[in-house]
KETOR-325013 format. One record per residue: residue in one letter; x, z, y negated of N, C-alpha, C, O, CB in turn. Coordinates in steps of 0.1 Angstrom, whole numbers, plus 5000, padded with zeros to 4 digits. Each point is the difference from the previous one (the first is absolute). Glycine has a CB too. Example, Ala and Ser with C-alpha at 12.3 -4.5 7.8 and 13.67 -1.06 7.14 Angstrom:
REM residues 2
A513250785057499150004988500950004988501050075000497150055012/S501549814977500950004989499250084989500550014989500749775017/
This chain:
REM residues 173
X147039102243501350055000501049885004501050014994498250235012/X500649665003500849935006500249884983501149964996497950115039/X500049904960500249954984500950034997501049935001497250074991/X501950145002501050074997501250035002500950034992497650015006/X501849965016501449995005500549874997501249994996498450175022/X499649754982500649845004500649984985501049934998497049965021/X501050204971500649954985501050084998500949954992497249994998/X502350185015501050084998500949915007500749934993498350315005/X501149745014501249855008500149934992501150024995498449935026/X499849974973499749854996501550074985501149964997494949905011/X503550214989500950054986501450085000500850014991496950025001/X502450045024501049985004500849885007501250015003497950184994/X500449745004500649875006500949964989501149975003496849945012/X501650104970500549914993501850054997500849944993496449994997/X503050195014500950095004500949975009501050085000497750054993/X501149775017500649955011500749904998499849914992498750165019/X502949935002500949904993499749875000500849924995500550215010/X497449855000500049865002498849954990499749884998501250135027/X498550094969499749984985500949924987499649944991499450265017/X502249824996500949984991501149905006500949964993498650284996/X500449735021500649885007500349884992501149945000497650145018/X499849894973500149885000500949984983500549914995497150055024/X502150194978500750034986501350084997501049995007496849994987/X502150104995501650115000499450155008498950054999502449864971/X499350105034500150185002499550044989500349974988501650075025/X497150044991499850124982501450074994501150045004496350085006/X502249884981500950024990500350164995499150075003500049704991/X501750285002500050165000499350054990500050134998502149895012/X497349914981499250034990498650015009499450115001502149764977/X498150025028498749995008499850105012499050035005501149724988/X501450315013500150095012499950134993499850115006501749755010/X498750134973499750144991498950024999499450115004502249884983/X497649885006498350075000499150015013498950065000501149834977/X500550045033499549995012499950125003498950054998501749755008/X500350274999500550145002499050124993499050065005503649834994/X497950124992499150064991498550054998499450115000502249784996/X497649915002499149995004499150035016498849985002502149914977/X500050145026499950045019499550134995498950055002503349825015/X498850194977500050184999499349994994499150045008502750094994/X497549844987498650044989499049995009499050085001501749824977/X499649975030498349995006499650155011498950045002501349634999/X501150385003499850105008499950134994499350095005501949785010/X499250154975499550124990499050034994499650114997501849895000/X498049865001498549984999498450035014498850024999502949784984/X499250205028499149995012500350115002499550055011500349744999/X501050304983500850135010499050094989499750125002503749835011/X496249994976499650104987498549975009499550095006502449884963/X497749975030498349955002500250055014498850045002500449704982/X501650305030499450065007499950154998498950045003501549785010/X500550284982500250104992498450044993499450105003503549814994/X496649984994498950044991498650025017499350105002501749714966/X499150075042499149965003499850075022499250005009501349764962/X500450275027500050055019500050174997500150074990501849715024/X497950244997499450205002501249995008500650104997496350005006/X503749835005500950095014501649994994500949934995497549975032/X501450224978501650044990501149995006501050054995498250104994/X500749765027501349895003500449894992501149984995498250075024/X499149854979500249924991500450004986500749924993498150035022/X500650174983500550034985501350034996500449974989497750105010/X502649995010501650064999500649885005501249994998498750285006/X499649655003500849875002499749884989500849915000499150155026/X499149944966500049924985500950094990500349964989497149935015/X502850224999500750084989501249955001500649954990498350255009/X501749825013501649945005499849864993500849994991499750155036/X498849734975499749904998500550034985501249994997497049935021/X500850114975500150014984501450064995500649934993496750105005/X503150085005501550064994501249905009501150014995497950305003/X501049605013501049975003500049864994501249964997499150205022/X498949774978499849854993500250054986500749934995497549935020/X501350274976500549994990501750034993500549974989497050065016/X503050035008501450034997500749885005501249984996498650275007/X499549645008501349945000499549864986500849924996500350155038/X497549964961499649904991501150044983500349924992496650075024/X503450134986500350074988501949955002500649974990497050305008/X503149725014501149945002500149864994500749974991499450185028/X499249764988499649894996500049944982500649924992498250145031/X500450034978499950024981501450024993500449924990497450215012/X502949965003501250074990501249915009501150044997497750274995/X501249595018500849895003499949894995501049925002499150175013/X498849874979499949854994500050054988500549914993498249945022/X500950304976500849994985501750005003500849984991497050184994/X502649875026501550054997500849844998500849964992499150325024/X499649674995500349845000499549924995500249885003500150165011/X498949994974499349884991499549885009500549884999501050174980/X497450005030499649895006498450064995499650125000502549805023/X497249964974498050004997499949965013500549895003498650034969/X500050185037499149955011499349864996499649974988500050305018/X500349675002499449844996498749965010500249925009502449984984/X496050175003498849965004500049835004500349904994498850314991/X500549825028499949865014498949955004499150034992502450065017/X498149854999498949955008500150155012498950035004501349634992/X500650405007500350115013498950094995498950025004504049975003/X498050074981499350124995498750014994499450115000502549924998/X497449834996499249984998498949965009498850044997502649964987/X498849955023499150045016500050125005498950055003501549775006/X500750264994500050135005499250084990499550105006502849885005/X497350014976499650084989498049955004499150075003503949914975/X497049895019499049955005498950115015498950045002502849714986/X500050235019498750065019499850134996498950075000502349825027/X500150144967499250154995499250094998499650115004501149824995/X499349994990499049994991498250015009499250095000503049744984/X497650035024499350015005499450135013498950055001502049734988/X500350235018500350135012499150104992498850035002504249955009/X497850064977499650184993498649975000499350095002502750014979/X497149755015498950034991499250005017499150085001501249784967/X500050065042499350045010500250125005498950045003500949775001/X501350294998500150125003499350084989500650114999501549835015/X497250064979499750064991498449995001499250084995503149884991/X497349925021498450025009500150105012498950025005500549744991/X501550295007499950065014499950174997500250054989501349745024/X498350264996500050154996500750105017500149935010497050034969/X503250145021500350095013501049955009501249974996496750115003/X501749905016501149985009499949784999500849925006498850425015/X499449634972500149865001501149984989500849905001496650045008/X502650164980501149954989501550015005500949914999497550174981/X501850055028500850015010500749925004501250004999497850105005/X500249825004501249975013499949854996500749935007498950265016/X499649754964500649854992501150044989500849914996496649955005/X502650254995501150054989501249995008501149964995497450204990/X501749895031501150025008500249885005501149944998498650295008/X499549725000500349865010500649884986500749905002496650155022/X502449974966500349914986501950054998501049934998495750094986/X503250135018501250054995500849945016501149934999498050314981/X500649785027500949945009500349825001501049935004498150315008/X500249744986500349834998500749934993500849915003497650095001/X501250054982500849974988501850105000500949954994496050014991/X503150165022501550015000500449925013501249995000498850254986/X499449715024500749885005500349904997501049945003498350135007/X500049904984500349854994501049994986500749914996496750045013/X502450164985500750044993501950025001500949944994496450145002/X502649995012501050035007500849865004501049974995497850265011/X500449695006500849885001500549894990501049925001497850135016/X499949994971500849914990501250064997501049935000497049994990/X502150195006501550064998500849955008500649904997498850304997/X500849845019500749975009500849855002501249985002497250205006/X500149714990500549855005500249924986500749895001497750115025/X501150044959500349944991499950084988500149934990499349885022/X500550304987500650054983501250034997500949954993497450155004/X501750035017502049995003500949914999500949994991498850115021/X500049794999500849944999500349914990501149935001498750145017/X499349904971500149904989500150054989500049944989499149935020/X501150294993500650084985501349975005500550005011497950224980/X501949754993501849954995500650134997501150045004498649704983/X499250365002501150094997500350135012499150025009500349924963/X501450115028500650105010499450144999499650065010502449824989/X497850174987498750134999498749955002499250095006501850024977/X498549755013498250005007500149985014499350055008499449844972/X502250035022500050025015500250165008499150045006502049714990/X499950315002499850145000498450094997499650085008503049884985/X497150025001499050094995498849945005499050074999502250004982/X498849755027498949985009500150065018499250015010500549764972/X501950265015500250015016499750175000500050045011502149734998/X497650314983499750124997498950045000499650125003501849864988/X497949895007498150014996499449975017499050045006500849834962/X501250035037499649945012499850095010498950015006502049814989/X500550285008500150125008498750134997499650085009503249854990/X496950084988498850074996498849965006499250065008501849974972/X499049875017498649895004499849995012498950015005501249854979/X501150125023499450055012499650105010499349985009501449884986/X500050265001499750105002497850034994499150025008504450024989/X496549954992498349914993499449985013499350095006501449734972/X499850055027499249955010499550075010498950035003502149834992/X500450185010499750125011499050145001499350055009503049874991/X497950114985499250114998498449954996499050084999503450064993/X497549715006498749985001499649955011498850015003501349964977/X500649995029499349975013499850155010499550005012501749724987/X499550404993499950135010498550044994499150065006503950054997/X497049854982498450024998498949935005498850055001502050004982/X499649845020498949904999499550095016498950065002502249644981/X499850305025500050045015499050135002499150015009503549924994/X497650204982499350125001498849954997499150095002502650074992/X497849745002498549974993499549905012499249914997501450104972/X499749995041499149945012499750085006499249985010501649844993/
């Protein structure tokens, strides 16, 4: 597990402002797919615990996961057609797509209260980290005034996320 977290960090890191220190701020094309690709990866882990856990805390808390990443994923969508902006695939999203990737296929060895409480302890990490990236560098290096809105919208959601995954993580000890 500790692998795993480090690669989930290591891929959020590249999300950090000092990732980008040495270069431009991401770009609102690249804060678009970053974004995005955040919420897919979580509709994906929220669908696969849904198929894959019995306790119907966790399950109604991947449901919330899955319907609230898809609505604010579906905003996202119908803001970059309105603004003729193409999301612009990164090194961010493409690592985040990558740990992913990896996370589901090891959560997908596991079975009962062990799938549990790595599906929660995962969900809580990644909306931390997640979240700070919002906070310390997507916000503030979105130029336009609706993605910026519509991250500071996702942020207040997300963290609420968090909260409600660390009230889970808490019921599963």
């Amino acid at each position: 597990m500790f692998i795993r977290l480090s690669a989930a960090f290591a891929a959020i890191c590249l999300l950090s402002p000092a990732a980008y220190a040495a270069g431009a701020a991401p770009t609102d094309p690249q804060i678009a797919h970053i974004a995005y690709t955040a919420g897919v990866i979580d509709i994906e882990a929220g669908k696969q615990a849904i198929r894959m856990s019995k306790n119907s805390d966790l399950v109604a808390f991947a449901k919330d996961m899955v319907r609230d990443h898809e609505a604010v994923n579906k905003e996202a969508l119908a803001l970059v057609k309105k603004l003729k902006v193409t999301p612009e695939d990164n090194d961010t999203s493409r690592t985040l797509t990558k740990t992913a990737t990896e996370e589901r296929q090891h959560l997908a060895k596991l079975s009962g209260a062990a799938f549990d409480k790595a599906y929660v302890d995962n969900e809580v990490a990644y909306h931390k980290q997640v979240n700070d990236a919002l906070e310390t560098l997507l916000i503030p290096s979105a130029q336009n005034a609706e993605l910026k809105d519509l991250l500071e919208t996702g942020l207040k959601l997300f963290q609420g996320h968090e909260q409600h995954a660390e009230h889970v993580a808490a019921m599963l000890k």
